[in-house]
C-alpha positions, 0 to 999 in steps of 0.5 A: 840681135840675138843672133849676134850675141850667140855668135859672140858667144860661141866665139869667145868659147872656141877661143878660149878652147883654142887658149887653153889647147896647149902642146907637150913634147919631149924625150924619154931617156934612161937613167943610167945610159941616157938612151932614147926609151921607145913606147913609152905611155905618156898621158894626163894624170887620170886620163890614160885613154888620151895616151900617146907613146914615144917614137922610135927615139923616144920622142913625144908630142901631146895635146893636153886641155890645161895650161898646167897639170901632170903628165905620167911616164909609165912602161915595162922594166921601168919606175913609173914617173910624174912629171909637171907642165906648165904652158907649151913646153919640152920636156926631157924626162928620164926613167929610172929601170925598175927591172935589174938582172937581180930584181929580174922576175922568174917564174917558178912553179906556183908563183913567181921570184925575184932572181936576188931570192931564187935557191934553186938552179933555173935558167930563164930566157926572155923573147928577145933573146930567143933563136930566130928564124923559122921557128915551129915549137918552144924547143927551137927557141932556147935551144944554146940557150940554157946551159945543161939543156940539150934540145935536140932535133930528131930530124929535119922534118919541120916541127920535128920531135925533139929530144930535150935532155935536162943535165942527163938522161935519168930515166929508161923506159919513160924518156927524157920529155920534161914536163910543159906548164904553159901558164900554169897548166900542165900538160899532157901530150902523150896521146894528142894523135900527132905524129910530130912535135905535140907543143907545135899548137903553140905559137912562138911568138907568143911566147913571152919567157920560157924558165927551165927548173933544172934542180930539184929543188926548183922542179919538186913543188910538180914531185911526180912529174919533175923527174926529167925537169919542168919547163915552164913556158909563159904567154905575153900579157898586156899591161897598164897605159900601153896600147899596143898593136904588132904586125910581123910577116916573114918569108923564109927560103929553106934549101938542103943544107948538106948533100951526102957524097954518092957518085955522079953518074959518071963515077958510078959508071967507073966504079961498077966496073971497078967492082966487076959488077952489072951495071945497068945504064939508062944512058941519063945523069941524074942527081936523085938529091937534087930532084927529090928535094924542092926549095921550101918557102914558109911564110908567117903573118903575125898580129897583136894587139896590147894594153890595159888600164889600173883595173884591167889588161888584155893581150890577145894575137892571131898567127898564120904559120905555112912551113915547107919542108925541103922534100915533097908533101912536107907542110906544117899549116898553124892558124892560132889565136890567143886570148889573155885578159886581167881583171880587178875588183873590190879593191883591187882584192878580187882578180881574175886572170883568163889565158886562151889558145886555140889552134889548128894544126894541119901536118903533111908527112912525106914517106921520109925513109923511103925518098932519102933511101932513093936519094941516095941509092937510085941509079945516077944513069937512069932518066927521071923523065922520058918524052916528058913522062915519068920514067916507069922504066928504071933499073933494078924494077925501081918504082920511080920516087916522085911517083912514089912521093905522089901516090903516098901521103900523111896528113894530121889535122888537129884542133887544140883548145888550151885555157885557164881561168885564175880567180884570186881573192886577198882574204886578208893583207898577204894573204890569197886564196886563188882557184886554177880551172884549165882544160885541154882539149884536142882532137885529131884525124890523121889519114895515111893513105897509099894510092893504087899504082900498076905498072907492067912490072910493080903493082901497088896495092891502095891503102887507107889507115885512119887514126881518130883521137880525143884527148881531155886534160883538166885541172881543178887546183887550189892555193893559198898563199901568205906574204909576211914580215916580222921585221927583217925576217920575209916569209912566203908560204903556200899551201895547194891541192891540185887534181888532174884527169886526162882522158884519151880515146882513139880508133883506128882502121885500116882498109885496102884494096881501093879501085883506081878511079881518081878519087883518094881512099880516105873519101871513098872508104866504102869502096875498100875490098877489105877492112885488114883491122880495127882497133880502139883504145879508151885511157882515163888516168888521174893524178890527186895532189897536195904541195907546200913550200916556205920561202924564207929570207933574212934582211934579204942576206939567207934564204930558205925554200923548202918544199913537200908534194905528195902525189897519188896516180892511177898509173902505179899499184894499190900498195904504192899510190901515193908517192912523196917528194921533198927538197930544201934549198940555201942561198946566202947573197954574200954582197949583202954582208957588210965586208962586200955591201960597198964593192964597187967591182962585185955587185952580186954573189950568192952561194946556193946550195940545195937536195930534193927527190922528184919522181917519173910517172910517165909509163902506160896505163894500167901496167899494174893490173891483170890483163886477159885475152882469148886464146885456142892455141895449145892448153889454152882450151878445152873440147867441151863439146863431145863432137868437136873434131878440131881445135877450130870447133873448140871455145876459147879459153882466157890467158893472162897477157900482163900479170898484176903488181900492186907494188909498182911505184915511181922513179925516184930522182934524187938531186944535189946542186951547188952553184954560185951567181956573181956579178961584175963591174957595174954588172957587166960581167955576170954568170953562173956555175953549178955542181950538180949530182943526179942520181935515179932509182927505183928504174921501171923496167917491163920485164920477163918473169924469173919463174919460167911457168909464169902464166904471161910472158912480162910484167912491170916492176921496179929494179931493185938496187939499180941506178942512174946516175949523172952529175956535172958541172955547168957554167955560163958567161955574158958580158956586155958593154955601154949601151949609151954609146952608138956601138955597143956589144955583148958576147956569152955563153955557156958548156955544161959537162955531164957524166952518165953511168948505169950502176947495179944493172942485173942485166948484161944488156937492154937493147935501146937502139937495133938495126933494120932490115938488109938481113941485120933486122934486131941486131943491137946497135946500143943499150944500157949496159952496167959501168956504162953510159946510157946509149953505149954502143955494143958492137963487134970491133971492125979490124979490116977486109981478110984476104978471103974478102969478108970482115974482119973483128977483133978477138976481144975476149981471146977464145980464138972465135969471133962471137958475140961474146967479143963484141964491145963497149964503143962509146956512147950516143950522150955527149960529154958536152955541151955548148954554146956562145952568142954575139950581139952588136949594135951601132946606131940603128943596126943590129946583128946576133949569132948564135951557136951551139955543139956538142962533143964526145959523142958517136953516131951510128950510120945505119944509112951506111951500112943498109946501103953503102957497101960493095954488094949493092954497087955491084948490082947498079944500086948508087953508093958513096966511096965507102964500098970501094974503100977496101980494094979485095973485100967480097961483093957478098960481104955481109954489113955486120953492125960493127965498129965500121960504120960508127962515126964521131958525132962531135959538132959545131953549127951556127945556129942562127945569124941576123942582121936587123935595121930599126927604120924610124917611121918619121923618115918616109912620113909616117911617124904619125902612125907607126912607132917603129919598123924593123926590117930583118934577115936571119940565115939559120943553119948555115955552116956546121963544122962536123966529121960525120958523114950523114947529112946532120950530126944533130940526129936521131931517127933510130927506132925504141926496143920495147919502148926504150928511148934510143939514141944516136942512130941515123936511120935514112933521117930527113934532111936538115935544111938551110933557111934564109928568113926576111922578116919586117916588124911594124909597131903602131 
């Protein structure tokens, strides 16, 4: 009897559990457009561990234990939403955005902003509006994206250096490499030992926002650092009721984008003769284009994971990244993993946030100049192969390439840890104190080897360089930061100390003379019959901070930022360590006054207006200080010792190699800006447009003492009086339609027109950019000369071919001589501007965007062209374009003076990036059980650039620095540009 009366019981229990199971479902829509919200977190109130999310149109389905209770609608950019249920119900549940373009938040430095309260010129680019495609490092994805921001390859190498020029070049001798704060840390990445793109190590997808601080008054709370613009580049995090997991995997198909026009082996055949040359026939019809380039696959797989809850938040991802380059031994291998976490206590006033990423890089670099000078100058007529074996027999005693391209390599392997942790206390309402620990560290080995190759005519000699780095940055920082209000008056201030020490430790060894047995030079580097040199390197510099900042707004209609930074660094002298950087902003939000308030087409306008001072530091180390050698040559010794009868028996004496100048200080850049914000029509219409004049002085410089008994040959000082200066005007435009509708579109852009000039230079002439090799090795090509832009190339003036067959120049002085004192100032490698315009359409579930960008008002000197397109070397069998045969009496002896002849307009536009997308909803083929959204993508980058230049890219520059002054413009057999066809698919869970 007992029995039955249990079992009585236990059903009575289960159906009163089954009773009480009830089911809600429904859809989330948006406010204002009506349009299905997908990933939506929908769970019970005080229960977000039974969280479910909303499909990929919004729909929702929830098993709840109450016949009545309350539901919470939570997810990023809107309103958190209670919604009531009673009984098994449909709901239709709308979110209202929290996030509008005003409200939008934008990180600045230290801190964070509304954009309605931002004073200074920063340009903000969210992930889903970064370039797409296989993308290496930061630079590639908001590049055309920001105006005033030239972000430029200097090659086609993947993950190739870039030049990102922030509204003009300011600087000589430090560059135009803006400072990088990847989640609040700043970076140093001047001595990572990685021969390309040094912010590789950081995976682009995960990456959540990149802010350009543009203007000085955005980039002066970094002071010393800011001179070139700060870029400030944040992670993804997770957030509170959303679970999230991400999977993406994309192949990509890269192939040479353009081939430059050297003859076929037939044409080859005719124009020899035409020259009256030797030509020398291997009887084959060779494309050495096609045979020294390969199709490159790269392929990356991609895994987040997201969430969190009121107290804490994670977000944490593991990348694999293979990128193959279009030639030979071209590889970027990336294994990344990040680790994000947010904790809160006591209230909510204690938090903690922990930002990790490690990474490591593997980097294989082909012999580049050497294979495109093959390329482009082998002998079309010669066989690659012969019964099967490479050809060792080619004209002219040519190595064959592709053995070339086997016995040399370059490989870099680097492991790079970068992580933070941010302690946070609320001392009291408003008021925080917060404490910043971030390290840096990165280790690399980079091996650049030459294997033993013998042929009956060439011998090549093994070689091994290895190259070992350590580098360490840390930062200890310290900010209190206090929010209050006396009625309509808003008050932000910060007050912060902050100190970095970076260390840099490096050797190097070069060794030759390795056997031939098989094994590479850098696993046997006892075998080396001689160690050529060795050498290493120890830098330790520190930089100590303190920095404040007022942010101040009146009834949310005039704001107020004012900023102070006083920087002291180890790089600069006793007399001028510390340096200080001040900058002052207004804004006015003109739609918040009464005469606007209730517009119905202007929904924003705000005037800003702002002056600041940031400086540049970034010059080597101990430049300052006096520095010794040891020398026998000349005076430099004494025959202490009687019996010594040379000067090899003498000791050596100590002689000043770099005198000291306690007096060296920073570049200083001081930046006005004036620029407007405006919205429209229901904020469709929406832009901006700057006015801003930069002016830098204070210009380090190495250079040669005016006294000629000076005991060392250079110093470094600061010039006085000199000056560059850049200003401009910058405007960008967008524009999009109703997005409630099945077809929606938005369209944009942006141009940006800058004007550099060189003022008070004492010199005639600084050398940026000078020729190489084929007898012009030093000559200049472009330099920094007075009244002139920077890069301003100084040449001779080609007028034509004389009748004795040699070149012929303009007299542009008139003394009847062609001399160097005729040559002139030919334009510059800057462009006038800059530019760039997007589409994006959506109909239903399908999606494109295009991306372009430009550039005009620029030149381009084509070294390639004048090292090897001339008549000379197609007389002696060597390939060339149609340029040697352009001038039907010009000299097979005719020398390739750097000249007017080979400068090339640079002016382009290139169509970035295009992709076509598809938003499978998982119900569809049965899994809406599992996945919350498939996306389906196919993206072409680089597809077509219109461009009158006849290298492979205008987008280019691989000229080489003359004494470490950044060149510009100068195509030096340059690596390719590829064209790539990317497959991507996106699984959301």
């Amino acid at each position: 009897m007992k029995k039955i009366y249990a079992l009585l019981i236990l059903a009575l229990g289960c159906m009163s559990y089954s009773y009480a199971q009830v089911s809600v479902s429904g859809v989330v829509v948006s406010d204002a457009e009506k349009v299905p919200v997908p990933g939506v977190s929908v769970y019970i109130k005080g229960e977000p561990k039974g969280a479910v999310t909303t499909d990929f149109d919004g729909n929702f389905k929830i098993k709840v234990q109450q016949n009545e209770g309350v539901l919470v609608f939570s997810y990023v950019g809107f309103k958190t939403k209670e919604v009531s249920f009673s009984g098994t119900q449909k709901l239709t549940v709308s979110l209202t955005e929290e996030v509008s373009t005003l409200n939008e938040v934008v990180v600045v430095g230290y801190g964070s902003q509304k954009r309605s309260d931002v004073t200074g010129a920063i340009g903000s680019v969210k992930s889903e509006n970064f370039n797409k495609g296989v993308v290496a490092n930061a630079g590639q994805l908001i590049q055309g994206k920001v105006a005033g921001v030239n972000v430029m390859a200097a090659s086609g190498e993947p993950g190739a250096n870039q030049d990102i020029i922030i509204r003009g070049v300011g600087s000589l001798r430090s560059g135009t490499t803006p400072l990088y704060v990847v989640d609040g840390f700043a970076l140093d990445n001047s001595g990572t030992g990685v021969a390309s793109n040094p912010l590789n190590f950081i995976n682009p997808q995960d990456i959540e926002s990149i802010e350009v601080l543009k203007d000085a008054s955005a980039a002066a709370i970094y002071g010393a650092r800011g001179g070139n613009g700060v870029i400030v580049i944040t992670t993804k995090k997770g957030s509170k009721g959303q679970n999230k997991i991400n999977l993406s995997m994309t192949t990509g198909i890269s192939t040479l984008a353009n081939k430059v026009n050297v003859f076929s082996a037939d044409e080859f055949r005719k124009q020899v003769a035409a020259v009256n040359g030797t030509l020398q026939d291997g009887g084959a019809s060779t494309d050495w284009q096609d045979e020294l380039t390969r199709t490159g696959i790269s392929q990356n797989v991609n895994l987040s994971m997201s969430g969190g809850t009121e107290k804490s938040t994670y977000a944490a991802s593991l990348g694999v990244d293979n990128q193959q380059g279009i030639l030979q031994n071209s590889d970027l291998k990336r294994y990344s993993g990040r680790l994000n976490l947010t904790q809160k206590a006591l209230n909510d006033k204690f938090n903690i946030a922990f930002n990790m990423t490690a990474t490591k890089l593997e980097n294989s670099r082909p012999d580049a100049r050497g294979i495109v000078g093959s390329m482009l100058t082998m002998n079309p007529t010669d066989a690659v192969y012969v019964n099967g074996q490479l050809n060792t027999n080619l004209s002219n005693d040519a190595v064959n390439p592709l053995i070339s391209q086997r016995i040399y390599s370059d490989e870099t392997v680097n492991n790079r840890i970068l992580a933070n942790i941010s302690p946070s206390y609320e001392i009291i309402k408003g008021l925080t104190y917060k404490f910043n620990l971030g390290v840096d560290y990165s280790m690399s080995e980079r091996d650049i080897q030459v294997l033993p190759y013998t042929t009956n005519t060439n011998t090549t000699e093994s070689t091994l360089n290895n190259i070992a780095t350590n580098n360490s940055n840390t930062l200890y920082e310290n900010t209190l930061t206090y929010n209050f209000n006396v009625k309509a008056h808003n008050f932000t201030v910060l007050a912060g100390q902050s100190y970095q020490i970076n260390q840099i430790n490096q050797k190097n060894y070069n060794f030759r003379g390795f056997p031939d047995n098989g094994v590479e030079p850098k696993n046997q580097i006892g075998a080396a019959t001689e160690l050529r040199s060795k050498s290493s390197i120890a830098v330790e510099n520190e930089i100590q901070s303190f920095f404040g900042r007022l942010n101040y707004g009146y009834d949310n209609k005039y704001l107020l930022t004012a900023t102070i930074r006083s920087d002291g660094s180890t790089k600069f002298g006793t007399n001028n360590s510390y340096g200080y950087f001040p900058s002052v902003a207004l804004g006015w939000n003109i739609t918040k006054e009464n005469f606007l308030k209730d517009s119905e087409t202007i929904n924003n306008l705000k005037l800003r207006a702002s002056w600041g001072q940031t400086g540049v530091q970034e010059i080597p180390s101990k430049k300052t200080k006096t520095s010794y050698t040891e020398s026998i040559n000349g005076y430099d010794t004494y025959p202490l010792d009687p019996s010594a009868t040379t000067v090899g028996d003498y000791p050596y004496g100590s002689i000043y190699t770099r005198l000291a100048n306690p007096d060296l200080q920073w570049e200083v850049s001081t930046q006005t800006n004036i620029g407007l914000d405006f919205s429209l029509f229901n904020n469709r219409l929406s832009g901006t447009v700057d006015y801003f004049n930069k002016v830098s002085d204070n210009i380090l410089l190495e250079v040669t003492p005016v006294d000629p008994i000076q005991p060392a040959s250079t110093y470094w000082t600061n010039i006085p009086n000199m000056e560059v200066v850049n200003n401009g005007i910058e405007v960008a435009l967008d524009y999009s339609s109703d997005k409630s509708k099945d077809f929606s579109y938005s369209v944009g852009g942006n141009v940006s027109f800058t004007k550099n000039k060189v003022k008070n230079s004492p010199y005639k002439i600084l050398t940026t950019g000078a020729a190489q090799g084929g007898g012009q090795t030093n000559a200049t090509i472009n330099g920094v000369i007075n009244g002139q832009p920077i890069g301003s190339f100084y040449m001779l003036d080609f007028t034509g071919i004389g009748p004795d067959g040699l070149n012929q120049f303009a007299d542009a002085n008139g003394d009847g001589s062609i001399l160097d004192n005729d040559r002139i100032v030919a334009g510059s490698a800057l462009p006038d501007y800059i530019y760039a315009f997007y589409l994006n359409l959506k109909y239903k579930n399908f999606d494109f965007g295009a991306n372009f960008n430009g550039a005009g008002g620029n030149k381009i000197y084509n070294h390639v062209a004048m090292t090897s397109f001339n008549r000379g070397n197609l007389a002696n069998s060597f390939n060339t374009t149609d340029r040697a045969s352009q001038y039907l009496n010009e000299a097979s002896t005719n020398s390739n003076t750097v000249s007017t002849r080979y400068l090339e307009d640079g002016s382009f536009l290139r169509l970035n990036n295009a992709t076509l997308g598809y938003n499978l909803s998982p119900k569809i083929i049965g899994l809406g059980d599992v996945m919350d959204n498939i996306r389906l993508s196919v993206t072409g980058q680089n597809l077509f650039v219109i461009t009158k230049y006849s290298g492979y890219d205008p987008e280019i520059n691989t000229g080489t620095p003359v004494s470490e002054i950044q060149s510009f413009g100068i195509d030096y057999f340059s690596y390719p540009r590829a064209r790539t066809i990317v497959f991507g698919l996106n699984v959301a869970f």
